[in-house]
N, C-alpha and C positions, 0 to 999 in steps of 0.2 A: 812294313806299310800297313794303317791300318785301316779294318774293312769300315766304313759309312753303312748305316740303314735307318730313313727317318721314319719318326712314329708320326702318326695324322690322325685324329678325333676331326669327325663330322667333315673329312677330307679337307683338313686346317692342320700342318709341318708345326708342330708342338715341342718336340723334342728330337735331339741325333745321337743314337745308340752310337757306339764305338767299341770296336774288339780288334783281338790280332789275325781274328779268322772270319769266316763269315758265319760261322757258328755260332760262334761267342756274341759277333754283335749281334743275331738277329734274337737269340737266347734273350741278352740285355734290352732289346727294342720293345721284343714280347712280356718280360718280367713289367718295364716302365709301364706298358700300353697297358696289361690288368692291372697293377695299381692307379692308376687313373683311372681307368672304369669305375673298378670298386669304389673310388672316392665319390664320383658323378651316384652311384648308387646310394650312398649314406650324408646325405643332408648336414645333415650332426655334425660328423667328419668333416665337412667341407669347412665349415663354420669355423673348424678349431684350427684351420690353418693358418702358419706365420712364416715371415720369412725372417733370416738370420744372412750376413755373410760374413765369411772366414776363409780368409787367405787371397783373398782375390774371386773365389767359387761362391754361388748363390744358392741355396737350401732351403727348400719349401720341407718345412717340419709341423707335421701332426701332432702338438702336444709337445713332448721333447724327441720323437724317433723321426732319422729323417725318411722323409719320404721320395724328395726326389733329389740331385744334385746336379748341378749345372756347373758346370768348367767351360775355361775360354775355347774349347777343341769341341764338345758337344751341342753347341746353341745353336736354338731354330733361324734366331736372326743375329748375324753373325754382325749388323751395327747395335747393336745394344750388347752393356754389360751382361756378366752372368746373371746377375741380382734383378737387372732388368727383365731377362729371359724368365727368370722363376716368379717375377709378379705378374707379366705378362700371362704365362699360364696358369696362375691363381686367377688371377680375373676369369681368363678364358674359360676355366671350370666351374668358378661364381655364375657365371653369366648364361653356362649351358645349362644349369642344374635343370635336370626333370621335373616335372611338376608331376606328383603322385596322384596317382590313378584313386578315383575318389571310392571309399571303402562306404559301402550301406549297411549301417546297423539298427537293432530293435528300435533303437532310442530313437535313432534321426527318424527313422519312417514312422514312429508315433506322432514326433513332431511336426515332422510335414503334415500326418494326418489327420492334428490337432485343430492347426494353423490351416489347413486349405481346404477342410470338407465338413468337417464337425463345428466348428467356430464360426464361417459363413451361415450355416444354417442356422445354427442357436441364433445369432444374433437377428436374422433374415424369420422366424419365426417371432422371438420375445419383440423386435416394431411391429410387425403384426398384431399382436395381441394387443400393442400398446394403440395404437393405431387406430385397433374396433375401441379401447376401453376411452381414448378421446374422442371419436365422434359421437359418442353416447351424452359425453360430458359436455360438449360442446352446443350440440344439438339441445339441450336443456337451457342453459344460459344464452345461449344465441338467439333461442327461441323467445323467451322473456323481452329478452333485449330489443330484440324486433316487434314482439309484440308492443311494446311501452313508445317507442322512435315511432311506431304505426298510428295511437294513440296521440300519440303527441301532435305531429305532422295534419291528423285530422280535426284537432283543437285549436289546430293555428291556422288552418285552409292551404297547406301545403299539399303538396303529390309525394309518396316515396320517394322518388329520385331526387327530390330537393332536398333531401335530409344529408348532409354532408357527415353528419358523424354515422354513417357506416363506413365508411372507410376509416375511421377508428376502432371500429368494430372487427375488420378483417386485418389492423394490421394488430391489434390483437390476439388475434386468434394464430397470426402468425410469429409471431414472437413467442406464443405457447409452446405452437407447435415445436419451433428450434430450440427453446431451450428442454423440453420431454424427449425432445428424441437424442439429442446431442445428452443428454444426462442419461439416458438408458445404454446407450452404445458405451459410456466413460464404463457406467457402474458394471455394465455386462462385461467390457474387454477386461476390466480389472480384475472382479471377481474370477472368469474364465485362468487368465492369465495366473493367476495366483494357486490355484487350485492343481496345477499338474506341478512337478521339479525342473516339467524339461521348460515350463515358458513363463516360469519365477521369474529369470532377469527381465523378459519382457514388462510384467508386474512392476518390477522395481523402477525399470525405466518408464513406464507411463506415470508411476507415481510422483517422479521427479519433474517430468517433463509436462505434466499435465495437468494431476490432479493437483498438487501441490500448488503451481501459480492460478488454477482456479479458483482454490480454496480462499487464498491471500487475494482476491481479487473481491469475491465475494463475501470475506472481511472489512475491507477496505470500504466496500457501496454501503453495508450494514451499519460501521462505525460512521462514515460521512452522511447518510440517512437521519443514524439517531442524533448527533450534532446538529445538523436541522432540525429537526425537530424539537430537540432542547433549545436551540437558539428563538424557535419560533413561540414555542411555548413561554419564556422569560421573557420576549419581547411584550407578547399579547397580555400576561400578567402584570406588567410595568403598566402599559398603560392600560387596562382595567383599571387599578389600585386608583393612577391619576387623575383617573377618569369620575373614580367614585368622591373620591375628596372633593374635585370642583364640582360635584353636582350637590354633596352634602355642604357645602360651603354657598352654593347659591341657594338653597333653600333654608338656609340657617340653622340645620340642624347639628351641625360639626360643632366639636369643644368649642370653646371662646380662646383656649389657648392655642388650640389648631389654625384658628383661623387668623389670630396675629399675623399679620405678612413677615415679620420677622422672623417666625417658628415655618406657616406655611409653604412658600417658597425654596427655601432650603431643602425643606422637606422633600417637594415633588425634584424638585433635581437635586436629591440625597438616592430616591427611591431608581430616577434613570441612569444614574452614575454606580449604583450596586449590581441595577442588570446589566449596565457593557459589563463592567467589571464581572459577574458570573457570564455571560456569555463568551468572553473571548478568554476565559483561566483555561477549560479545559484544551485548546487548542497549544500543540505545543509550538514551542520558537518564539519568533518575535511577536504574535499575539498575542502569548504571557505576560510575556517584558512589558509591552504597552501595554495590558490591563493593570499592571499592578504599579508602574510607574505612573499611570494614569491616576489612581487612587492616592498614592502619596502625594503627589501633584496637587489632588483635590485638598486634602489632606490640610498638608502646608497653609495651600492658599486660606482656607476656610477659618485655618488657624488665626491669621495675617488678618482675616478681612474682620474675621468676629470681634475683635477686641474691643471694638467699641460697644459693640451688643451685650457682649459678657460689662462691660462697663454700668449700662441702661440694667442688665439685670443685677446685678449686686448694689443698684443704689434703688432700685426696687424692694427688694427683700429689706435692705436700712428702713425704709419709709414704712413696708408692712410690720417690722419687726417695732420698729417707733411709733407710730399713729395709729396701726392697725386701719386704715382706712378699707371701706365697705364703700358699696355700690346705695348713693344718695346720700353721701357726707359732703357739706359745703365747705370750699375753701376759699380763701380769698389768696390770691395771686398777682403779689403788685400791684393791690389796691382793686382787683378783677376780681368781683365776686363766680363763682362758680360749682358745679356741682358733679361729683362723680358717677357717669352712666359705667363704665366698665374699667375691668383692668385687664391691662395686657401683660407680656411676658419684660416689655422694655417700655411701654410705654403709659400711660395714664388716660385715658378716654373720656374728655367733660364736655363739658355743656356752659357755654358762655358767652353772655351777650347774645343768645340763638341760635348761637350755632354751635355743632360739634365737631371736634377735633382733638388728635392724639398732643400727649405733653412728653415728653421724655421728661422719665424719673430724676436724672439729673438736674434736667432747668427746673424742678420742681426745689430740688431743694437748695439750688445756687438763690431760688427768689424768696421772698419776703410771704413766709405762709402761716396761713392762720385757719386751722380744721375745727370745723362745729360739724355734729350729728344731728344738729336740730332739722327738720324737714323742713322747705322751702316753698311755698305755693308756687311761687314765679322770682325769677334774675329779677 
Protein backbone atom coordinates (compact mmCIF):
# COMPACT_ATOMS: atom_id res chain seq x y z
CA UNK A 1 0.00 0.00 0.00
CA UNK A 2 1.27 3.25 -0.67
CA UNK A 3 1.96 6.08 1.80
CA UNK A 4 -0.16 9.67 0.35
CA UNK A 5 1.61 13.23 1.49
CA UNK A 6 0.37 16.30 -0.18
CA UNK A 7 2.56 19.39 -1.02
CA UNK A 8 0.62 22.93 -0.41
CA UNK A 9 2.26 26.41 -1.53
CA UNK A 10 0.51 29.37 0.16
CA UNK A 11 -1.74 26.46 1.95
CA UNK A 12 -3.20 25.62 -1.91
CA UNK A 13 -2.89 21.03 -2.41
CA UNK A 14 -0.63 21.42 -5.61
CA UNK A 15 0.78 18.28 -5.83
CA UNK A 16 0.56 14.30 -4.20
CA UNK A 17 3.94 12.84 -3.36
CA UNK A 18 3.60 8.94 -3.37
CA UNK A 19 6.15 6.16 -1.88
CA UNK A 20 6.09 2.65 -0.43
CA UNK A 21 7.05 4.17 2.96
CA UNK A 22 6.28 7.11 4.55
CA UNK A 23 9.87 7.99 4.10
CA UNK A 24 10.12 7.89 0.73
CA UNK A 25 6.99 9.79 0.16
CA UNK A 26 7.43 12.52 2.38
CA UNK A 27 11.53 12.54 0.87
CA UNK A 28 9.44 12.87 -2.65
CA UNK A 29 6.94 15.70 -1.20
CA UNK A 30 9.99 17.71 0.10
CA UNK A 31 12.26 17.13 -3.15
CA UNK A 32 8.78 18.51 -5.37
CA UNK A 33 8.02 21.29 -2.68
CA UNK A 34 12.02 22.95 -3.10
CA UNK A 35 11.79 22.68 -6.60
CA UNK A 36 8.86 24.65 -6.73
CA UNK A 37 10.14 27.27 -4.54
CA UNK A 38 13.29 27.49 -6.36
CA UNK A 39 11.24 28.07 -9.53
CA UNK A 40 8.79 30.84 -7.50
CA UNK A 41 12.34 32.23 -6.84
CA UNK A 42 13.83 32.60 -10.48
CA UNK A 43 11.54 34.69 -12.77
CA UNK A 44 13.58 33.49 -15.76
CA UNK A 45 12.86 29.91 -15.02
CA UNK A 46 9.25 30.38 -14.59
CA UNK A 47 9.01 31.99 -18.01
CA UNK A 48 10.81 28.97 -19.78
CA UNK A 49 8.30 26.56 -18.65
CA UNK A 50 6.16 24.05 -20.93
CA UNK A 51 4.13 21.52 -20.79
CA UNK A 52 4.41 18.17 -22.86
CA UNK A 53 2.36 14.87 -22.27
CA UNK A 54 3.49 11.30 -22.68
CA UNK A 55 1.75 8.20 -22.12
CA UNK A 56 -1.17 9.32 -20.57
CA UNK A 57 1.25 11.45 -17.51
CA UNK A 58 1.57 15.48 -17.66
CA UNK A 59 5.27 17.14 -17.57
CA UNK A 60 5.87 20.49 -16.63
CA UNK A 61 9.64 20.78 -18.25
CA UNK A 62 12.23 23.58 -17.80
CA UNK A 63 13.79 23.84 -21.17
CA UNK A 64 14.17 20.10 -22.06
CA UNK A 65 14.68 18.65 -18.08
CA UNK A 66 11.69 17.63 -16.42
CA UNK A 67 10.79 19.36 -13.55
CA UNK A 68 7.83 18.02 -12.27
CA UNK A 69 5.66 14.71 -13.44
CA UNK A 70 2.15 14.12 -12.93
CA UNK A 71 0.58 10.47 -13.12
CA UNK A 72 -3.20 9.55 -12.83
CA UNK A 73 -2.15 8.27 -8.95
CA UNK A 74 -0.31 11.71 -7.80
CA UNK A 75 -2.93 14.64 -8.86
CA UNK A 76 -3.91 17.40 -6.71
CA UNK A 77 -7.40 17.26 -8.29
CA UNK A 78 -8.12 13.94 -9.05
CA UNK A 79 -11.20 15.44 -11.77
CA UNK A 80 -8.72 16.81 -14.13
CA UNK A 81 -6.22 15.06 -16.40
CA UNK A 82 -2.64 14.77 -15.67
CA UNK A 83 -1.84 17.49 -18.18
CA UNK A 84 -4.59 19.41 -16.62
CA UNK A 85 -2.92 19.15 -13.19
CA UNK A 86 0.46 20.23 -14.57
CA UNK A 87 -0.92 23.51 -16.32
CA UNK A 88 -2.87 24.14 -13.48
CA UNK A 89 0.22 24.47 -11.30
CA UNK A 90 2.11 26.44 -14.12
CA UNK A 91 -0.48 29.04 -13.88
CA UNK A 92 -0.68 28.72 -10.08
CA UNK A 93 3.26 29.61 -10.15
CA UNK A 94 2.72 32.25 -12.91
CA UNK A 95 0.34 33.88 -10.84
CA UNK A 96 2.10 33.73 -7.40
CA UNK A 97 5.52 34.85 -8.79
CA UNK A 98 7.06 37.52 -6.21
CA UNK A 99 7.58 40.76 -7.17
CA UNK A 100 11.36 41.68 -6.41
CA UNK A 101 12.21 43.72 -3.66
CA UNK A 102 13.11 47.00 -5.42
CA UNK A 103 17.18 47.21 -5.60
CA UNK A 104 18.52 51.20 -5.15
CA UNK A 105 21.43 52.11 -7.14
CA UNK A 106 23.96 55.25 -7.82
CA UNK A 107 22.11 55.59 -11.10
CA UNK A 108 18.42 55.55 -10.07
CA UNK A 109 19.11 58.02 -6.87
CA UNK A 110 20.98 60.53 -9.34
CA UNK A 111 17.94 60.16 -11.23
CA UNK A 112 15.42 60.61 -8.81
CA UNK A 113 17.79 63.55 -7.76
CA UNK A 114 17.86 64.98 -11.04
CA UNK A 115 14.26 64.83 -11.60
CA UNK A 116 12.90 65.89 -8.14
CA UNK A 117 15.18 68.56 -6.39
CA UNK A 118 17.74 69.95 -8.99
CA UNK A 119 15.38 70.28 -12.13
CA UNK A 120 12.40 71.89 -9.99
CA UNK A 121 14.68 74.44 -8.86
CA UNK A 122 16.55 75.21 -12.10
CA UNK A 123 13.62 75.51 -13.71
CA UNK A 124 11.64 77.46 -10.49
CA UNK A 125 14.81 79.86 -10.61
CA UNK A 126 15.52 80.35 -14.76
CA UNK A 127 11.03 81.82 -14.71
CA UNK A 128 12.31 83.89 -12.22
CA UNK A 129 14.74 85.44 -13.97
CA UNK A 130 12.70 85.34 -16.93
CA UNK A 131 9.90 86.88 -15.12
CA UNK A 132 12.21 90.08 -13.69
CA UNK A 133 13.67 90.38 -17.39
CA UNK A 134 9.73 90.69 -18.88
CA UNK A 135 8.37 93.05 -16.54
CA UNK A 136 11.28 95.36 -17.40
CA UNK A 137 10.40 94.86 -20.98
CA UNK A 138 6.92 95.24 -20.58
CA UNK A 139 6.87 98.10 -18.29
CA UNK A 140 8.73 100.00 -21.43
CA UNK A 141 6.28 99.35 -24.18
CA UNK A 142 3.27 99.29 -22.00
CA UNK A 143 4.38 102.42 -20.67
CA UNK A 144 4.44 104.05 -24.37
CA UNK A 145 1.56 102.38 -25.13
CA UNK A 146 -0.48 104.00 -22.39
CA UNK A 147 1.09 106.93 -22.60
CA UNK A 148 -0.01 107.59 -26.57
CA UNK A 149 -4.02 105.70 -25.65
CA UNK A 150 -3.51 108.71 -22.73
CA UNK A 151 -2.87 111.19 -25.48
CA UNK A 152 -5.23 110.18 -27.65
CA UNK A 153 -8.38 109.60 -25.42
CA UNK A 154 -7.40 113.41 -24.38
CA UNK A 155 -7.48 114.62 -28.11
CA UNK A 156 -10.72 113.05 -28.51
CA UNK A 157 -12.39 114.34 -24.83
CA UNK A 158 -12.63 110.77 -23.78
CA UNK A 159 -11.77 109.37 -19.87
CA UNK A 160 -9.22 106.37 -19.77
CA UNK A 161 -11.72 103.86 -19.13
CA UNK A 162 -13.45 104.64 -22.35
CA UNK A 163 -10.47 103.47 -24.31
CA UNK A 164 -11.36 99.87 -25.05
CA UNK A 165 -8.11 98.97 -26.66
CA UNK A 166 -6.53 98.31 -23.27
CA UNK A 167 -7.80 95.43 -23.23
CA UNK A 168 -5.83 94.67 -26.37
CA UNK A 169 -3.29 95.73 -24.59
CA UNK A 170 -3.43 93.17 -21.65
CA UNK A 171 -4.42 90.54 -23.82
CA UNK A 172 -1.19 91.09 -25.20
CA UNK A 173 0.80 91.05 -22.72
CA UNK A 174 -0.71 87.85 -21.99
CA UNK A 175 -0.18 85.99 -24.82
CA UNK A 176 3.53 87.08 -24.37
CA UNK A 177 3.70 86.12 -21.27
CA UNK A 178 2.39 82.24 -22.32
CA UNK A 179 4.21 81.90 -25.03
CA UNK A 180 8.03 83.12 -22.86
CA UNK A 181 7.21 81.17 -20.32
CA UNK A 182 5.89 77.97 -22.06
CA UNK A 183 9.14 78.29 -24.53
CA UNK A 184 11.63 78.68 -21.58
CA UNK A 185 10.27 75.64 -19.54
CA UNK A 186 10.25 73.53 -23.50
CA UNK A 187 14.03 74.90 -23.89
CA UNK A 188 15.04 74.40 -20.25
CA UNK A 189 13.45 70.62 -19.82
CA UNK A 190 15.05 69.83 -23.07
CA UNK A 191 18.40 71.06 -22.61
CA UNK A 192 18.32 69.68 -18.71
CA UNK A 193 17.01 66.53 -20.13
CA UNK A 194 19.63 65.93 -22.71
CA UNK A 195 22.55 66.85 -20.63
CA UNK A 196 22.78 63.81 -18.10
CA UNK A 197 22.66 59.60 -19.77
CA UNK A 198 20.26 58.85 -17.16
CA UNK A 199 17.27 61.46 -18.45
CA UNK A 200 18.27 61.18 -22.51
CA UNK A 201 15.26 59.17 -23.19
CA UNK A 202 13.17 61.79 -21.39
CA UNK A 203 15.07 64.34 -24.14
CA UNK A 204 14.15 62.02 -26.85
CA UNK A 205 10.74 61.65 -25.81
CA UNK A 206 9.96 65.51 -25.38
CA UNK A 207 11.51 65.97 -28.58
CA UNK A 208 9.11 63.64 -30.34
CA UNK A 209 6.23 64.52 -28.32
CA UNK A 210 6.66 68.21 -28.17
CA UNK A 211 9.06 69.97 -29.65
CA UNK A 212 8.75 68.43 -32.88
CA UNK A 213 4.76 69.00 -33.48
CA UNK A 214 5.64 72.58 -32.19
CA UNK A 215 8.05 73.11 -34.53
CA UNK A 216 5.70 71.86 -37.52
CA UNK A 217 3.09 74.06 -36.14
CA UNK A 218 4.93 77.09 -36.06
CA UNK A 219 6.10 76.23 -39.72
CA UNK A 220 2.90 75.76 -40.76
CA UNK A 221 1.53 79.68 -39.25
CA UNK A 222 4.99 80.94 -40.82
CA UNK A 223 4.28 79.30 -44.38
CA UNK A 224 0.33 80.30 -44.26
CA UNK A 225 1.46 83.96 -42.84
CA UNK A 226 3.83 84.56 -45.90
CA UNK A 227 1.17 83.21 -48.40
CA UNK A 228 -0.92 85.95 -47.12
CA UNK A 229 1.06 88.11 -47.59
CA UNK A 230 2.25 87.17 -51.03
CA UNK A 231 -1.49 86.93 -51.82
CA UNK A 232 -2.02 90.40 -50.57
CA UNK A 233 0.91 91.97 -51.91
CA UNK A 234 -0.08 90.54 -55.75
CA UNK A 235 -3.53 91.52 -55.15
CA UNK A 236 -2.54 95.26 -54.16
CA UNK A 237 0.00 95.26 -57.06
CA UNK A 238 -2.73 94.14 -59.73
CA UNK A 239 -4.70 96.91 -58.97
CA UNK A 240 -2.09 99.58 -58.57
CA UNK A 241 -0.77 98.79 -62.17
CA UNK A 242 -4.93 99.08 -63.18
CA UNK A 243 -5.27 101.80 -61.43
CA UNK A 244 -2.46 103.65 -62.96
CA UNK A 245 -3.39 102.90 -66.60
CA UNK A 246 -7.06 104.44 -66.16
CA UNK A 247 -5.89 107.34 -64.59
CA UNK A 248 -3.06 107.78 -67.40
CA UNK A 249 -5.80 106.99 -69.90
CA UNK A 250 -8.11 109.70 -68.43
CA UNK A 251 -5.72 112.23 -68.54
CA UNK A 252 -4.33 111.39 -72.01
CA UNK A 253 -1.18 110.84 -71.24
CA UNK A 254 -0.97 106.87 -72.09
CA UNK A 255 0.44 105.46 -75.76
CA UNK A 256 -2.29 106.03 -78.21
CA UNK A 257 -1.75 102.31 -78.79
CA UNK A 258 -2.51 101.60 -75.07
CA UNK A 259 -5.40 103.25 -75.17
CA UNK A 260 -7.09 101.37 -78.22
CA UNK A 261 -10.01 99.58 -76.33
CA UNK A 262 -8.88 96.76 -78.32
CA UNK A 263 -5.23 96.59 -76.83
CA UNK A 264 -6.61 98.42 -73.47
CA UNK A 265 -9.00 96.14 -72.01
CA UNK A 266 -7.61 93.01 -72.56
CA UNK A 267 -4.73 94.32 -71.14
CA UNK A 268 -6.28 95.18 -67.52
CA UNK A 269 -7.95 91.76 -67.47
CA UNK A 270 -4.62 90.17 -68.97
CA UNK A 271 -2.93 92.01 -65.86
CA UNK A 272 -6.00 90.38 -63.11
CA UNK A 273 -6.00 86.97 -64.76
CA UNK A 274 -1.91 86.73 -64.23
CA UNK A 275 -2.37 87.76 -60.43
CA UNK A 276 -5.07 84.93 -59.60
CA UNK A 277 -2.93 82.90 -61.78
CA UNK A 278 0.48 83.88 -59.49
CA UNK A 279 -1.63 83.93 -56.47
CA UNK A 280 -3.22 80.60 -56.32
CA UNK A 281 0.30 78.46 -58.23
CA UNK A 282 1.88 78.45 -55.14
CA UNK A 283 -0.84 76.78 -53.06
CA UNK A 284 -0.68 73.11 -53.64
CA UNK A 285 -3.96 70.68 -54.81
CA UNK A 286 -6.77 71.79 -56.53
CA UNK A 287 -5.77 75.65 -56.27
CA UNK A 288 -3.00 74.61 -58.86
CA UNK A 289 -5.19 72.72 -61.04
CA UNK A 290 -7.67 75.74 -61.20
CA UNK A 291 -4.90 78.51 -61.71
CA UNK A 292 -3.52 76.86 -64.49
CA UNK A 293 -6.63 75.44 -65.94
CA UNK A 294 -7.98 78.88 -65.45
CA UNK A 295 -5.12 80.27 -67.69
CA UNK A 296 -5.63 77.91 -70.56
CA UNK A 297 -9.14 78.53 -70.46
CA UNK A 298 -8.25 82.25 -70.84
CA UNK A 299 -5.89 81.22 -73.26
CA UNK A 300 -8.30 79.19 -75.68
CA UNK A 301 -10.95 81.53 -75.25
CA UNK A 302 -8.81 84.77 -76.17
CA UNK A 303 -7.55 82.72 -78.96
CA UNK A 304 -11.26 82.19 -80.30
CA UNK A 305 -12.37 85.55 -79.44
CA UNK A 306 -9.26 87.60 -81.21
CA UNK A 307 -9.45 86.38 -84.58
CA UNK A 308 -11.32 88.94 -85.71
CA UNK A 309 -8.86 91.53 -84.17
CA UNK A 310 -5.85 89.84 -85.53
CA UNK A 311 -8.06 90.17 -88.73
CA UNK A 312 -8.59 94.38 -88.10
CA UNK A 313 -4.80 94.09 -87.54
CA UNK A 314 -3.30 92.44 -90.51
CA UNK A 315 -5.41 94.43 -92.86
CA UNK A 316 -4.03 97.41 -90.97
CA UNK A 317 -0.43 96.84 -91.53
CA UNK A 318 -1.72 95.95 -95.76
CA UNK A 319 -2.98 99.72 -95.61
CA UNK A 320 0.11 101.04 -93.68
CA UNK A 321 2.45 98.92 -95.71
CA UNK A 322 0.25 100.28 -99.09
CA UNK A 323 -0.58 104.10 -98.49
CA UNK A 324 1.58 104.68 -95.60
CA UNK A 325 -1.20 106.76 -94.20
CA UNK A 326 -0.34 109.58 -91.43
CA UNK A 327 -2.25 111.54 -89.09
CA UNK A 328 -4.02 114.52 -91.59
CA UNK A 329 -4.17 112.41 -94.91
CA UNK A 330 -7.74 112.88 -96.58
CA UNK A 331 -9.53 110.22 -97.88
CA UNK A 332 -12.57 109.83 -99.50
CA UNK A 333 -14.86 106.97 -98.49
CA UNK A 334 -17.69 106.06 -100.65
CA UNK A 335 -17.86 109.21 -101.94
CA UNK A 336 -17.35 110.62 -97.91
CA UNK A 337 -14.65 113.00 -97.86
CA UNK A 338 -12.63 112.49 -94.62
CA UNK A 339 -9.49 113.06 -92.75
CA UNK A 340 -7.23 110.98 -90.46
CA UNK A 341 -7.08 112.29 -86.67
CA UNK A 342 -5.42 108.79 -85.37
CA UNK A 343 -4.58 105.33 -85.76
CA UNK A 344 -5.37 102.62 -83.79
CA UNK A 345 -4.14 98.98 -83.57
CA UNK A 346 -7.46 97.64 -85.58
CA UNK A 347 -9.06 100.60 -86.29
CA UNK A 348 -8.80 103.86 -88.27
CA UNK A 349 -9.90 107.16 -86.24
CA UNK A 350 -11.42 110.19 -88.88
CA UNK A 351 -13.19 113.00 -88.95
CA UNK A 352 -16.36 113.13 -91.10
CA UNK A 353 -19.04 115.18 -91.85
CA UNK A 354 -18.02 116.63 -87.94
CA UNK A 355 -17.90 114.20 -86.35
CA UNK A 356 -15.31 111.51 -85.14
CA UNK A 357 -15.36 107.98 -85.23
CA UNK A 358 -13.42 104.59 -85.46
CA UNK A 359 -13.31 102.64 -89.24
CA UNK A 360 -12.27 99.33 -89.04
CA UNK A 361 -9.35 98.65 -91.41
CA UNK A 362 -11.25 96.27 -93.20
CA UNK A 363 -14.42 98.40 -94.33
CA UNK A 364 -11.62 100.65 -95.11
CA UNK A 365 -10.58 98.70 -97.78
CA UNK A 366 -13.78 96.50 -98.80
CA UNK A 367 -14.86 100.53 -99.77
CA UNK A 368 -14.20 102.76 -102.71
CA UNK A 369 -10.74 104.78 -101.40
CA UNK A 370 -9.15 107.53 -102.52
CA UNK A 371 -5.84 108.95 -100.15
CA UNK A 372 -4.62 112.61 -100.76
CA UNK A 373 -1.80 114.29 -98.30
CA UNK A 374 -2.90 117.59 -99.23
CA UNK A 375 -4.14 119.52 -96.07
CA UNK A 376 -7.84 120.46 -95.66
CA UNK A 377 -9.08 123.68 -94.13
CA UNK A 378 -12.53 122.33 -93.52
CA UNK A 379 -14.89 118.72 -94.71
Amino acid sequence: MQVVVPVFLDSTLVFVALGADSISARAEAERVQQTLERLQEHPDMLSRLQLRERNGNGFLLADTAAVVVIHPGNRADTTLSPLANALFLREYLLERQPVPAARWSEEELLLRLLLGVLYPFLLLVILRLTRTGVRRWERRWRGRVGHWLDEMAAHRGLSPQDIQSRKVVRLLVAVERLCLYGGTVIVVSFGWFALFPQTRPLAVTLLAKVIAPLVDLIGLTARSALLLGYTALLALTAYKITAHLAQRRLHGTLSPLLTDPVVYLPLRAGIWIAAVFLILFPYPGAPRLFAVGLVLLVLLTALIALRPVIEEIAAGIYLETTYALKKGDRLTLDGAPCIVVDQGLAHLRIARQGEMCWIPYTKILKAELNISSEPSAHL
